[in-house]
C-alpha positions in Angstrom: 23.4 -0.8 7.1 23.0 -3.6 4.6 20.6 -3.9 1.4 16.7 -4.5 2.8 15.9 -7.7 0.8 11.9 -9.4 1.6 9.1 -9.9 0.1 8.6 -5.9 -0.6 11.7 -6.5 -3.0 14.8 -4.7 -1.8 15.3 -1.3 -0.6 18.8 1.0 0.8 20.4 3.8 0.9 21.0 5.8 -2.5 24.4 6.1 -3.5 25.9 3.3 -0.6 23.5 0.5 0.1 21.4 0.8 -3.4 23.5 1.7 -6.5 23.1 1.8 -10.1 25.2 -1.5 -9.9 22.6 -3.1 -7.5 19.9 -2.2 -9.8 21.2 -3.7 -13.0 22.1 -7.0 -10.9 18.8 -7.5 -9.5 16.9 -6.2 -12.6 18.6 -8.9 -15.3 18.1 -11.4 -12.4 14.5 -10.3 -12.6 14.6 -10.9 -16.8 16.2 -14.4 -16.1 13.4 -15.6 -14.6 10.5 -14.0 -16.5 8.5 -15.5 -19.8 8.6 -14.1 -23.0 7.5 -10.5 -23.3 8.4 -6.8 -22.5 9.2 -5.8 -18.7 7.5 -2.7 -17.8 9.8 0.0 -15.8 7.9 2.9 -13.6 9.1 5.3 -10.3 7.9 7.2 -7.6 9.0 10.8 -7.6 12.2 10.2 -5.9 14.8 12.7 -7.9 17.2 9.5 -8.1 14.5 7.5 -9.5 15.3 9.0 -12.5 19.2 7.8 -12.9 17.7 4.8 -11.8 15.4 3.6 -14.0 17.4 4.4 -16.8 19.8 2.2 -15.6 17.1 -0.3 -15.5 15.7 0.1 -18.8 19.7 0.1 -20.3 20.2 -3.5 -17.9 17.4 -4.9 -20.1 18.2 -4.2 -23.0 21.5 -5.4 -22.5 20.6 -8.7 -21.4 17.9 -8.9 -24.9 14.7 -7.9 -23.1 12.0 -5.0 -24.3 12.0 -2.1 -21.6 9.0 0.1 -21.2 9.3 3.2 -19.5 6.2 4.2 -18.0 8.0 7.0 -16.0 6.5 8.1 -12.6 3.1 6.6 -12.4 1.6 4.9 -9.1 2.6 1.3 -8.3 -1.3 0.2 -8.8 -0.7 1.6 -11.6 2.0 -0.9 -12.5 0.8 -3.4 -11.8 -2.7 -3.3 -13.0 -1.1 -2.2 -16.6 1.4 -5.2 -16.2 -1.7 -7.5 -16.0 -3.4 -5.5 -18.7 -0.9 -5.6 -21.3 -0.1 -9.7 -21.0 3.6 -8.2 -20.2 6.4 -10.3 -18.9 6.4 -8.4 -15.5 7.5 -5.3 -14.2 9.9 -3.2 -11.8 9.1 -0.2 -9.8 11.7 1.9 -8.1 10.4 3.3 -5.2 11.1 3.1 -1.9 7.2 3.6 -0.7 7.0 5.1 2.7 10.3 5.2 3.4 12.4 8.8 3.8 13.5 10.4 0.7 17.3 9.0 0.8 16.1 5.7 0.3 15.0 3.7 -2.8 14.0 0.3 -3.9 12.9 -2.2 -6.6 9.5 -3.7 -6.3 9.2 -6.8 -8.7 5.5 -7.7 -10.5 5.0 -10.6 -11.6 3.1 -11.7 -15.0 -0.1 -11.8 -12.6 0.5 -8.4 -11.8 1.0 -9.5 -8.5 4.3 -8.8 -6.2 6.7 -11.7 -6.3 6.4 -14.5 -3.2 9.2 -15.3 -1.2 9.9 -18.5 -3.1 10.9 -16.4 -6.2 12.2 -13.5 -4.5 14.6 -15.7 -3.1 15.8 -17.1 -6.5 15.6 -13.1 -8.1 18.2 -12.7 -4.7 20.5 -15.7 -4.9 20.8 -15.0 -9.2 21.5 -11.7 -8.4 24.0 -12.3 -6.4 25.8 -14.9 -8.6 24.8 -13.2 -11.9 27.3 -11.6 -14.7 25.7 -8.8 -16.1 25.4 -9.0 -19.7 25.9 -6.9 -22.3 24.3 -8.0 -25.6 22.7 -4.3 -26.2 19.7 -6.3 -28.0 16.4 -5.0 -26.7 14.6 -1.6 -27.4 13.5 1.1 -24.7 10.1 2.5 -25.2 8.9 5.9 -23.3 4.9 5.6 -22.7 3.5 9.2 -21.2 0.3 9.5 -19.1 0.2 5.7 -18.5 -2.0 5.9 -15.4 -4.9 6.9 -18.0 -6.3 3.6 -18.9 -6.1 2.6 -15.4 -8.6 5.7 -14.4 -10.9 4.6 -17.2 -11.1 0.8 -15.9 -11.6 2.2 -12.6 -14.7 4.5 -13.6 -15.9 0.9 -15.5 -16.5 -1.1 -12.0 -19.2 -2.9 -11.1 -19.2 -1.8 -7.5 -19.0 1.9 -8.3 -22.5 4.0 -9.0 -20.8 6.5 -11.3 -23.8 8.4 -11.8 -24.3 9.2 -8.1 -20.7 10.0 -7.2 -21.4 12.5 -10.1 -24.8 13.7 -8.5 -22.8 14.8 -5.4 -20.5 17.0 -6.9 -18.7 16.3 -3.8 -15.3 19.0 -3.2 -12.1 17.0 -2.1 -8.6 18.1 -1.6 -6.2 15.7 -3.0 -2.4 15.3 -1.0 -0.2 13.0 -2.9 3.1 13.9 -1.2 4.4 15.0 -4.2 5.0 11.5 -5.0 3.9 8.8 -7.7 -0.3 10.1 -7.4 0.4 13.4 -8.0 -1.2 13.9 -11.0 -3.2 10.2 -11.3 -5.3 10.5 -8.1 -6.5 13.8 -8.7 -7.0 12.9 -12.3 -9.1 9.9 -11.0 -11.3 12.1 -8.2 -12.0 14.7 -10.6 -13.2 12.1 -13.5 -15.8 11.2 -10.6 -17.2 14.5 -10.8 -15.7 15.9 -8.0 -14.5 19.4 -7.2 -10.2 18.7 -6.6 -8.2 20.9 -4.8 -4.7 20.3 -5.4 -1.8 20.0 -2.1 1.2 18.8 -2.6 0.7 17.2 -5.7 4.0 18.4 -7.9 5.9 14.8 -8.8 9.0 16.5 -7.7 10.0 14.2 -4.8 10.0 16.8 -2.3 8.1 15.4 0.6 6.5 18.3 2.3 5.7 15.8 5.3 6.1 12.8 6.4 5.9 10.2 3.5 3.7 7.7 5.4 -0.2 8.8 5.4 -0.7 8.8 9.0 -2.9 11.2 10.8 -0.1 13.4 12.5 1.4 13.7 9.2 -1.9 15.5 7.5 -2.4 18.5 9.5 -1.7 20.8 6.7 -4.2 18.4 4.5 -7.3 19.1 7.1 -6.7 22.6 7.5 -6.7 23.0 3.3 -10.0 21.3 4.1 -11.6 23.0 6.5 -10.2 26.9 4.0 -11.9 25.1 1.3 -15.3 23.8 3.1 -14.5 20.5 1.1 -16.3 17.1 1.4 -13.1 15.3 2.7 -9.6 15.4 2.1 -7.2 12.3 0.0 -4.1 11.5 1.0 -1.6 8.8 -0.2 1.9 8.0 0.0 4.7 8.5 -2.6 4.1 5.1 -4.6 0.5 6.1 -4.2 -1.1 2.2 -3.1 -2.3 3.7 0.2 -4.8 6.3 0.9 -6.2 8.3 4.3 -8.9 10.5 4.3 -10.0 13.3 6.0 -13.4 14.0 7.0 -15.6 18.1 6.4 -14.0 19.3 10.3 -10.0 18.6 9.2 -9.9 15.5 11.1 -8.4 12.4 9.9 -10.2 9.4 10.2 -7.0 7.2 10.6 -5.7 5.0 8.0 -7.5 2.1 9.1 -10.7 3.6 8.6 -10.4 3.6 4.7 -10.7 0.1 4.5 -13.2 -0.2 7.0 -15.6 2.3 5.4 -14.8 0.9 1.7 -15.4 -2.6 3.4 -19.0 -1.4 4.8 -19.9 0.1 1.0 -18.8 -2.9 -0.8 -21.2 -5.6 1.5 -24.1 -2.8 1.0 -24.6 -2.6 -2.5 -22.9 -6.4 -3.1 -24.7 -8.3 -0.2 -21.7 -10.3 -0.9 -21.3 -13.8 1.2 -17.5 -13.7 0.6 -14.9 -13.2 3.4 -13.1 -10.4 4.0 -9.6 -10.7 4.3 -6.5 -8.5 6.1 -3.8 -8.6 7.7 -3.1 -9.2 11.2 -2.1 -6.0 12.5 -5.5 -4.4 10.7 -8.2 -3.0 13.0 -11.2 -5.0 14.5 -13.3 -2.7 13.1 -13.5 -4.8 10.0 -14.4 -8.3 12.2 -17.6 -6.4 13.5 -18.4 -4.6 10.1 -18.2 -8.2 8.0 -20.2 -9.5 11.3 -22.6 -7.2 10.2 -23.5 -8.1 6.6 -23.1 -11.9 8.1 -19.6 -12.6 6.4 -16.1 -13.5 8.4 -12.8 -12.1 8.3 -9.7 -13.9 7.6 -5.9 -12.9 8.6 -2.8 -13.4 6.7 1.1 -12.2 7.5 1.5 -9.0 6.9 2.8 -8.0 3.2 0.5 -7.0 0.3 1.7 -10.7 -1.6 0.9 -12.6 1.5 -3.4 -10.5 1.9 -3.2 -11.4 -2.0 -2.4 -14.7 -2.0 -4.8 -15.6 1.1 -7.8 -13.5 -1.0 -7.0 -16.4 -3.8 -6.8 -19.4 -2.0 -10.5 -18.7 -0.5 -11.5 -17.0 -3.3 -12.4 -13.5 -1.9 -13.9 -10.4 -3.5 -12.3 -7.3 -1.1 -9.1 -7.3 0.8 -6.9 -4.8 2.1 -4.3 -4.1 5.0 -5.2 -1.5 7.5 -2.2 1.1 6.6 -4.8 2.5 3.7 -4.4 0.0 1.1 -7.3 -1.5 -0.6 -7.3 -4.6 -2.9 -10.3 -5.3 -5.2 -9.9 -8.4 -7.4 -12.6 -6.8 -10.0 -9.7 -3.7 -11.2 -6.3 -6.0 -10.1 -4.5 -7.4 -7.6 -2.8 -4.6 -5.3 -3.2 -2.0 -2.8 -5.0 0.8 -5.0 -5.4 4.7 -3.7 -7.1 5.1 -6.8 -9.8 2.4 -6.2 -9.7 3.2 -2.6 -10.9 6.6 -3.6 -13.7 5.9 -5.8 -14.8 3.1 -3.3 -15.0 5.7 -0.5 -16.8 8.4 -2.6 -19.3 5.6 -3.5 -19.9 4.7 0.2 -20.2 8.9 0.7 -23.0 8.8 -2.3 -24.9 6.1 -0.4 -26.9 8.3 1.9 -26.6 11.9 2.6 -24.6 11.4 6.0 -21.1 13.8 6.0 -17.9 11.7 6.2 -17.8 12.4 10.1 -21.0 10.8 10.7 -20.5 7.9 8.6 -16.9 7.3 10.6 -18.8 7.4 13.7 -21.1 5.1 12.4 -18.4 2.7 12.0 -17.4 0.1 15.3 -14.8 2.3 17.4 -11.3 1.3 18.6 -8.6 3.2 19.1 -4.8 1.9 17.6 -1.3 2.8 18.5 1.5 2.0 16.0 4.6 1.9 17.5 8.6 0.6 16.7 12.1 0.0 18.5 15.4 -0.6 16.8 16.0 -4.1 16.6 19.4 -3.6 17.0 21.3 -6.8 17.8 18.9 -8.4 19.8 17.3 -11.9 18.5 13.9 -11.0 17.6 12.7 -14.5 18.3 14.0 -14.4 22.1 11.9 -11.3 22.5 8.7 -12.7 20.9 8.9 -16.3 23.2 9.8 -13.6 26.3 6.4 -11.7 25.2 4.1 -14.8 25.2 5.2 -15.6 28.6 4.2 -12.1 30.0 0.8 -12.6 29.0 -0.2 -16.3 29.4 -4.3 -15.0 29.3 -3.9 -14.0 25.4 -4.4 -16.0 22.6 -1.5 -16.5 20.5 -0.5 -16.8 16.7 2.8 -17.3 15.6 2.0 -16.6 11.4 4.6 -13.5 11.0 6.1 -12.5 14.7 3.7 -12.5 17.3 -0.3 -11.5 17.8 -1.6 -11.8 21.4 -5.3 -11.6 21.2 -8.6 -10.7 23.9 -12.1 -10.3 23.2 -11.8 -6.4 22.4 -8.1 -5.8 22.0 -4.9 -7.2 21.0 -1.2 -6.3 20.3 0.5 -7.7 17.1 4.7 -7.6 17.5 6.7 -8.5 14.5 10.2 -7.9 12.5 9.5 -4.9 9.7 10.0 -6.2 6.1 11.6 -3.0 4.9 13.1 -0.9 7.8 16.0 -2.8 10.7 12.9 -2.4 13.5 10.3 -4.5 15.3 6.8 -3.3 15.1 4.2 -3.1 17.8 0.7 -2.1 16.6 -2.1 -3.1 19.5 -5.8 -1.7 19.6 -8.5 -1.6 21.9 -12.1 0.0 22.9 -10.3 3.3 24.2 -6.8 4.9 24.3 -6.0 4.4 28.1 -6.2 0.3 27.6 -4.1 0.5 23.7 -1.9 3.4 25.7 -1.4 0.4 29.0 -1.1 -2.4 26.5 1.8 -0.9 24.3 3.4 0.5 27.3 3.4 -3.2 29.3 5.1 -4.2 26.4 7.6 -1.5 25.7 8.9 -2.3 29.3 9.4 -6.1 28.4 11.3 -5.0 25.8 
């Protein structure tokens, strides 16, 4: 298998695709093309990240650039301190959702924005012409509890009623996968004057479950909820941009909900005019909810850069994808458990309706996520064979291939990070999503 290089930065195998040689290359590539200023350096909980990112703070300093080592803190995190701190950019090793073998380098930009894929192309073609250098100029400089500042700007947002959040005292159990959120989400819930119970939250790198916040990966999380008679249960992912929830009975909402419910808070208290804007493969829920409060939805590829960079260009106010990653322009620009959390405890201080109710509240449509290995098969013969199978649908072509209806759709693209092709679809109930994914399957 061969280095993962997109626009989520690059990812492999520790120790044969991703070594400490690929992550000097790609990290003085980064330097090269930065402005004047330090480079901030962070990692998920992965026990390699460690070798790792002190390979990346020694590969700046050797090519005469600052290093700050923020450690294991969240990739929000990152980026919002990147931003914060008029820094030069910044590199986070993590390799998100992926299984623990694997790592990666996400690149921020001065923005505190992800790199597009005009300039991850450059950071990719320098790296792989570049000499490393050796100058031993810069400084390296250890920063501890970094996610701190980021807590206190969230507490300081306009959308969020602090005082009623407090006058809950709402009891939540916090899952961070033992990853990157470990000890900032809980940090965050608790300075909303919650109740926390702590799962999983040792930044040790051992994932107790799947890495990925999906709902057959919480089981453990809803019971803890249910043995604690909490309010709901948090859960994120190891870089910790992504959170699920679970509502008072144990049951997860599904990660597409998060947004959805956030979404429905923010045009309550905002009677905001803005669009909302997603992904493609995000739920429909969020049409009919912006429908609501009289606003629209727009779609973009999917990537967190590509949401971000659509949410500019029309000038939005909330964004998000549907994998439980919320972007609000007010704290930075990025996916955000930790805003995500205090947006959904905001919508749960709105009226006194438990979590289940207010998901049932929500418009209802059931999603299947599903993958093949691509294999050696052409991804773009199987995309133009799709669209002739179903010659009813409406098509758009903006990253793989979304066949729409009135109710449903299917949504069949290339991953960015993992050698697979994607098929999310939705619809009103589970029979149609199951029949839809299934027609489609046997195309395949």
């Amino acid at each position: 298998m061969e280095l993962i290089r997109g626009i989520s930065g690059i990812r492999g195998i520790v120790g044969d695709t991703l070594t400490e040689s690929t992550v000097t290359r790609h990290i003085q590539a980064f330097s090269e093309l930065q402005g004047v200023g330090d480079i901030l350096l962070a990692r998920d909980s992965r026990t390699h990240g460690d070798l790792l990112i002190n390979s990346g703070c020694i590969a700046l300093s050797q090519c005469g650039r600052n290093a700050v080592h923020h450690g294991i803190i969240p990739t929000p995190t990152a980026q919002f301190l990147v931003e914060k701190n008029g820094m030069a950019g910044g590199v986070v090793i993590t390799a998100s959702h992926n299984p623990t073998e694997w790592n990666g380098l996400k690149f921020i930009d001065a923005n505190g924005c992800f790199l597009n894929d005009e300039k991850n192309a450059q950071l990719f073609n320098l790296a792989d012409t570049l000499t490393p250098s050796l100058k031993n100029l810069g400084t390296i400089k250890k920063i501890e509890n970094g996610y701190q500042p980021h807590i206190e700007h969230t507490l300081n947002l306009s959308i969020i009623d602090v005082v009623a959040i407090k006058s809950r005292s709402f009891s939540v159990v916090v899952d961070a996968v033992n990853g990157a959120g470990s000890l900032a989400l809980p940090a965050m819930v608790e300075a909303l004057g919650c109740k926390v119970h702590r799962l999983y939250c040792e930044p040790n790198g051992e994932f107790p479950r799947g890495p990925e916040p999906l709902s057959h990966n919480l089981k453990r999380l809803g019971e803890a909820v249910v043995s604690h008679k909490a309010d709901a249960g948090f859960a994120t992912d190891p870089d910790g941009d992504r959170l699920a929830v679970i509502d008072e009975n144990g049951l997860p909402l599904g990660e597409e909900y998060t947004l959805a419910i956030c979404a429905d808070g923010f045009f309550n208290t905002t009677n905001s005019s803005k669009p909302l804007v997603t992904n493609l493969s995000s739920t429909l829920a969020l049409d009919r909810i912006a429908e609501k409060y009289g606003c629209s939805v727009i779609r973009s590829a999917v990537g967190e850069i590509n949401v971000v960079n659509k949410m500019k260009e029309v000038n939005a106010e909330l964004g998000g994808e549907g994998n439980g990653g919320v972007i609000l322009p007010e704290s930075h620009y990025g996916r955000d458990s930790l805003v995500a959390a205090a947006m959904f405890l905001n919508r749960m201080a709105q009226d006194t309706r438990k979590v289940n109710e207010i998901f049932k509240s929500m418009p209802q449509f059931v999603m299947v996520k599903d993958k093949i290995r691509l294999g050696s098969v052409d991804s773009q013969s199987i995309l133009d064979k799709m669209e002739q199978n179903f010659p009813d649908a409406k098509s758009d072509k903006t990253d793989g291939l979304k066949l729409s209806w009135e109710n449903s759709w299917v949504h069949i693209r290339k991953s960015n990070t993992e050698p697979i092709i994607r098929i999310y679809a939705e619809a009103p109930t589970q029979s149609e999503v199951t029949e839809l994914v299934a027609k489609v399957k046997s195309i395949l």
